[in-house]
LOSENU-988019 format. One line per 2 residues: number of its first residue (from 0); their letters; for each residue x, y, z of C-alpha. Coordinates in nm, 2 decimals, padded with zeros to 4 digits. Layout:
LOSENU-988019
NUM> A> X Y Z | ...
This chain:
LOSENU-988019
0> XX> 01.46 -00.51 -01.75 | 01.13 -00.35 -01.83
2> XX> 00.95 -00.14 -01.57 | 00.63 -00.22 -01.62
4> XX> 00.49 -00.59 -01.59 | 00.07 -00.65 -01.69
6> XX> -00.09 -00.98 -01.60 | -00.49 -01.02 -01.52
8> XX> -00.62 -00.97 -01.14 | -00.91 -01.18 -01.08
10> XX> -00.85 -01.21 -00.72 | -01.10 -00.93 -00.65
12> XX> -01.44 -00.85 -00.81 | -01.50 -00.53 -00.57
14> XX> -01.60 -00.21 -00.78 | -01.35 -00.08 -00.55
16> XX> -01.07 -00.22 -00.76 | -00.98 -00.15 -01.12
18> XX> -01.23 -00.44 -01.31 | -01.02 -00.76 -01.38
20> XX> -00.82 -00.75 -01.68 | -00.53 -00.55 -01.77
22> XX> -00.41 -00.28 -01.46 | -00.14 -00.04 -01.50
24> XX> 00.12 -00.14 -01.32 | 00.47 00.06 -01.42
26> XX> 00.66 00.18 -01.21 | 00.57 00.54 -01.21
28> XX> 00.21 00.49 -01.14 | 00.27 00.26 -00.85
30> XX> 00.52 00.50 -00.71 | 00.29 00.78 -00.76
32> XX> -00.03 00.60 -00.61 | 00.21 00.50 -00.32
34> XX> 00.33 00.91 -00.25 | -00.03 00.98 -00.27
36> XX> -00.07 00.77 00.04 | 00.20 00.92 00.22
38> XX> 00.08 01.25 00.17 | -00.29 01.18 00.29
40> XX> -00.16 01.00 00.57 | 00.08 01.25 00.67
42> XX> -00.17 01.47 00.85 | -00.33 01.19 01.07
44> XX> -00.25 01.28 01.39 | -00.09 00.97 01.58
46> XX> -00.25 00.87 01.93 | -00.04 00.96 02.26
48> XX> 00.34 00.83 02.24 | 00.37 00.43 02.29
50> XX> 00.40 00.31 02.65 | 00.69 00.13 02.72
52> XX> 00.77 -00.22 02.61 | 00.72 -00.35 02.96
54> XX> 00.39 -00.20 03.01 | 00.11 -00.44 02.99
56> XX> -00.14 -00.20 02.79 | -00.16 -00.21 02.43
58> XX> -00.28 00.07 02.22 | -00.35 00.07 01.87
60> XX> -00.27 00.37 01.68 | -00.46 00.34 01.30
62> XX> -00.22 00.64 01.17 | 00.13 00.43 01.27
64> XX> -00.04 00.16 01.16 | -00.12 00.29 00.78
66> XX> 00.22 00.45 00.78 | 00.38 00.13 00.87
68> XX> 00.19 -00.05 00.61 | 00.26 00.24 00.33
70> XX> 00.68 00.17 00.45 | 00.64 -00.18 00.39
72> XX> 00.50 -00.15 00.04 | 00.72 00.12 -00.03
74> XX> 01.02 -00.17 00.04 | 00.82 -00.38 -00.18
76> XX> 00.83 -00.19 -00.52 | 01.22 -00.12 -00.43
78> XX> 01.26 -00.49 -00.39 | 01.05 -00.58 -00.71
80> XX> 01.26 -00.32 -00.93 | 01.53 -00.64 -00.85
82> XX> 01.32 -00.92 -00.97 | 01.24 -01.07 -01.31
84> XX> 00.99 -01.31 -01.43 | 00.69 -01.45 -01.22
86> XX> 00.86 -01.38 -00.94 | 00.84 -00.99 -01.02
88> XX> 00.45 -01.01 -01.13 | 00.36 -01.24 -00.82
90> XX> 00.51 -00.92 -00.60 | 00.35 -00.63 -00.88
92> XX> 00.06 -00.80 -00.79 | 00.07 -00.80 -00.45
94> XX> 00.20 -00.42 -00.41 | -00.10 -00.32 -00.65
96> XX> -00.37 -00.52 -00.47 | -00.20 -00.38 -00.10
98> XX> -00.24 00.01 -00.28 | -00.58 -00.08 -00.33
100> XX> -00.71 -00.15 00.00 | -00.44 00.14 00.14
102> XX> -00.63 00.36 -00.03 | -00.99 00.23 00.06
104> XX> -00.85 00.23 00.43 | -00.74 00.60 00.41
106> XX> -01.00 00.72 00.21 | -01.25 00.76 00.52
108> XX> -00.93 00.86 00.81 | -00.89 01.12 00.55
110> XX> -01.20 01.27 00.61 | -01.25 01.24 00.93
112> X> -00.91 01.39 01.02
């Protein structure tokens, strides 16, 4: 089973992303791009601890929130390591594209923090 899997993104022109065509998607570099994340967003201080479940008001914390995302595509890439086929680029794809906007989110919580 190979670790790294290429296929063509066209789903986004953005500058933001890597142009369509070929992306680097091993392993290593997703994993990398992914402890990058965790390490910007480790300093973003969270908002006051969540009210109980029973309380009525609802606060949104944009720090949980990124680190919750970051966790989920973090299970991603550990579930695609198990996949094969078009199965495994269909998720590559999707765990690239969601490191992309990650990072765009971040980028300006980063500097404000």
């Amino acid at each position: 089973m190979s670790d790294h899997s290429e296929f063509q993104n066209h789903s986004h022109s953005s500058s933001d992303f890597e142009p369509a065509g070929m992306q680097d998607t091993s392993f290593d570099v997703l994993e990398f791009r992914l402890q990058d994340l965790e390490n910007r967003i480790q300093h973003l201080k969270a908002n006051a601890p969540l009210p109980w479940p029973s309380s009525r008001e609802k606060i949104f914390d944009a720090a949980l929130d990124l680190r919750v995302k970051v966790d989920a595509v973090r299970w991603m890439l550990r579930v695609s390591k198990h996949l094969s086929g078009p199965a495994r680029d269909r998720v590559i794809l999707t765990i690239a594209n969601s490191l992309a906007q990650l990072e765009k989110a971040v980028e300006p919580a980063v500097r404000a923090a």
